[in-house]
C-alpha positions as CSV (number, residue, x, y, z in Angstrom):
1,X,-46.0,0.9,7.0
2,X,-43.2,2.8,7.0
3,X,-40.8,0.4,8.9
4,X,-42.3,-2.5,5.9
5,X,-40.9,-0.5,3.4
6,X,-37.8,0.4,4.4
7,X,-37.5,-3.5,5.3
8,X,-38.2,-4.6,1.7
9,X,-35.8,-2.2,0.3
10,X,-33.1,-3.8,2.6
11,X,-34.3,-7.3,2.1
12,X,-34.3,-6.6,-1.9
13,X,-31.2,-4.7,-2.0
14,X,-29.6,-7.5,-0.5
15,X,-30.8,-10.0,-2.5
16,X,-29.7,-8.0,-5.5
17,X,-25.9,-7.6,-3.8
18,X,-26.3,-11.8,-3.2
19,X,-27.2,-12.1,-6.8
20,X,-24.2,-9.8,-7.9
21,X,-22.0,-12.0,-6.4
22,X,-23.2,-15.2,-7.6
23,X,-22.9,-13.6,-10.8
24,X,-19.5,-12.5,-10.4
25,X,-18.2,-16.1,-9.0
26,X,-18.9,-18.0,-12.2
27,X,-16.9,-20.3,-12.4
28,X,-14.5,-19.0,-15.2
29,X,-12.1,-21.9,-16.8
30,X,-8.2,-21.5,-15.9
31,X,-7.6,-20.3,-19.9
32,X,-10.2,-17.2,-19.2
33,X,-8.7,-16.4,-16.1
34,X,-4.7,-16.4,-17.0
35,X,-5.8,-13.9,-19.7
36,X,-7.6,-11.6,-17.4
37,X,-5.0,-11.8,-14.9
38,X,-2.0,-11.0,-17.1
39,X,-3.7,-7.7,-17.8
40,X,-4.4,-6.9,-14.4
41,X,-0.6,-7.8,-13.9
42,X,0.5,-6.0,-17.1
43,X,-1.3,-3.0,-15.9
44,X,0.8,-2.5,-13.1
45,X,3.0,-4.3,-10.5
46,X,1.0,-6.7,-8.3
47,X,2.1,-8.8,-5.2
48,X,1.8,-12.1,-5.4
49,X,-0.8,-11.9,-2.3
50,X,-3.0,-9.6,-4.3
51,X,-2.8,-11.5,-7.5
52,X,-3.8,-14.8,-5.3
53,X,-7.1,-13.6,-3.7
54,X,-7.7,-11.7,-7.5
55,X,-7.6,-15.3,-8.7
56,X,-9.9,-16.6,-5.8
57,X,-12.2,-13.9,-5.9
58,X,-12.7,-14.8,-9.9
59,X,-14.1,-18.6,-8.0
60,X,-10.6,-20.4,-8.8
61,X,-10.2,-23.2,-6.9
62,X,-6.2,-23.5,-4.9
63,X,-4.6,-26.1,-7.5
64,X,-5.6,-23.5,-10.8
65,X,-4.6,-20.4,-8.6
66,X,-1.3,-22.4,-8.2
67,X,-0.9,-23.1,-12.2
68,X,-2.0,-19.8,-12.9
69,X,0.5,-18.1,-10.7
70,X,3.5,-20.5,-11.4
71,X,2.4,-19.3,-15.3
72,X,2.4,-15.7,-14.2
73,X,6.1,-15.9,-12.5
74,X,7.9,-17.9,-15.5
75,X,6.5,-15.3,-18.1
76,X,7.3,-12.6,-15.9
77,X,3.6,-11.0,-15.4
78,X,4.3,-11.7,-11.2
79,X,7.8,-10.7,-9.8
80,X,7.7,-10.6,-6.1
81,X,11.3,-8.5,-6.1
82,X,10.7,-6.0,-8.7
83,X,7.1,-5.2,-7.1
84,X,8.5,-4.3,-3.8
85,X,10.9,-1.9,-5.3
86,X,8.6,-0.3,-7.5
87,X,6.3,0.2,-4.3
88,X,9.1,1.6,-1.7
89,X,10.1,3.8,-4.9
90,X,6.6,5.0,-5.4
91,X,5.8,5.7,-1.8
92,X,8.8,7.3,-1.5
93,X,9.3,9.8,-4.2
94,X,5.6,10.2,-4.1
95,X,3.7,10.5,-1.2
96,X,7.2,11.3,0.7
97,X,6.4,8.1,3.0
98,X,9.1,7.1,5.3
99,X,11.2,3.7,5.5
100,X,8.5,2.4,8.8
101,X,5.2,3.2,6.6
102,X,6.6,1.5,3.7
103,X,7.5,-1.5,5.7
104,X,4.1,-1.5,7.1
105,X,3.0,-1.3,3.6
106,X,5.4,-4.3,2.2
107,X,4.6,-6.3,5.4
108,X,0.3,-5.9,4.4
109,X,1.0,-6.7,0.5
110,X,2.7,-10.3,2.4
111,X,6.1,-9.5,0.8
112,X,9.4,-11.8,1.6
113,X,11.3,-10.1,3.7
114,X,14.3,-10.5,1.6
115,X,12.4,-8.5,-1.0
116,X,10.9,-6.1,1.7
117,X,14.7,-5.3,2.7
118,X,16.3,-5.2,-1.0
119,X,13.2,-2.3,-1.5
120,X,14.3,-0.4,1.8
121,X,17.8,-1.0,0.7
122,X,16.9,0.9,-2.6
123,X,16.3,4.1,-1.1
124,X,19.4,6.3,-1.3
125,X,20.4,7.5,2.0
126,X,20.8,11.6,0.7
127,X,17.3,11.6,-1.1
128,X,16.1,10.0,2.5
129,X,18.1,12.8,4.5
130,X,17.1,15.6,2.4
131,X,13.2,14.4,2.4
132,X,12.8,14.4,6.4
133,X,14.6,17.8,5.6
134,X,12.6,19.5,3.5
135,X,9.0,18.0,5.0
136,X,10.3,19.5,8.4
137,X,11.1,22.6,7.5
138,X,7.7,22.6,5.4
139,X,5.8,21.9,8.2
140,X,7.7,23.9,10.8
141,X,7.0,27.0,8.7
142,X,3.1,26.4,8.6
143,X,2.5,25.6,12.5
144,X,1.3,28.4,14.1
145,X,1.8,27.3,17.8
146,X,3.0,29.7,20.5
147,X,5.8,27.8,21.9
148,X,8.4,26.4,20.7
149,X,7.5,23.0,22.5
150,X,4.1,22.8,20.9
151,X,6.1,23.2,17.7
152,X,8.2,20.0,18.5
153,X,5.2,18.3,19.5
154,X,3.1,19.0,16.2
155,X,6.3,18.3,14.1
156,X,6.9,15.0,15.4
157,X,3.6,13.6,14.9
158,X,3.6,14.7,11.9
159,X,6.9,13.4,10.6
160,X,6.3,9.8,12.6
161,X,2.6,10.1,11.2
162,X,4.7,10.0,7.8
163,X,7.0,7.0,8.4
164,X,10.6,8.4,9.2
165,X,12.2,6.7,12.3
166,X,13.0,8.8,15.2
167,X,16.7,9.4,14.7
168,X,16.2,11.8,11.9
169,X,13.2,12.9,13.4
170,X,14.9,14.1,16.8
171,X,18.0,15.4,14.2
172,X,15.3,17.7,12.7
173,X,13.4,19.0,15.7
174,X,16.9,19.8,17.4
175,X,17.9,21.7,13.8
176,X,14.8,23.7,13.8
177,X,14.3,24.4,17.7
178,X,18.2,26.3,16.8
179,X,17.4,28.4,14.5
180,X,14.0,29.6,15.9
């Protein structure tokens, strides 16, 4: 009886996901659908990839997600270039990402790579320097590992974990290991 029940719930909770979706794929008409989308693009910058499966998620068909995006671009809602900079920006100054995971991040969002390299471009190299910098020291300061090569180790993962290439990870380590 048990095993029934437990059956039912699954079979009803997934006819009431099924029916959730059929609701949310009516078929809106291209007017509806441009209006939602420009907020969702005026709400914040949105690749063009994203934008696309928004519009086929909302059960466009490929020649209105086409208008609609062409509409998007020429009124400026959907700008491929000013998207990636604003990401690689954000990333940067924010979650203190490195130049690899933000390329990893541009190259999942489907960005050109002409826009993917103007937004690695955009990152001053001193603000780039000085973040490995201050992250290493951070970090070095909080491991508690008996030996110094244990401290590398840790430190490295970390700051590759992060995104900065191994240049200016190997500059650090050699830094720190110094003045321990």
């Amino acid at each position: 009886m048990w095993l029934f029940s437990k059956l039912s719930l699954f079979g009803s909770d997934l006819f009431t996901q099924t029916l959730k979706l059929a609701q949310n794929l009516k078929k809106l008409s291209e007017n509806e659908a441009l209006v939602k989308i420009q907020r969702h693009c005026a709400y914040q910058e949105r690749s063009h990839h994203e934008v696309k499966e928004k519009l086929y998620s909302m059960g466009l068909f490929k020649d209105a997600v086409e208008k609609i995006l062409a509409e998007l671009i020429e009124s400026d809602y959907l700008n491929e270039e000013r998207f990636a900079l604003a990401y690689a920006g954000g990333k940067f100054r924010m979650k203190q990402w490195g130049r690899l995971k933000i390329r990893e991040g541009l190259v999942q969002k489907k960005v050109s790579t002409y826009c993917l390299k103007k937004a690695l471009a955009s990152i001053p190299e001193e603000d780039y320097i000085s973040t490995v910098q201050k992250l290493a020291e951070k970090k070095w300061k909080s491991l508690n590992k008996k030996s110094i090569l244990e401290k590398k180790a840790a430190l490295y993962q970390y700051l590759f974990s992060k995104g900065f290439e191994k240049e200016y990870i190997y500059a650090q380590l050699e830094t720190l290991a110094k003045k321990a």
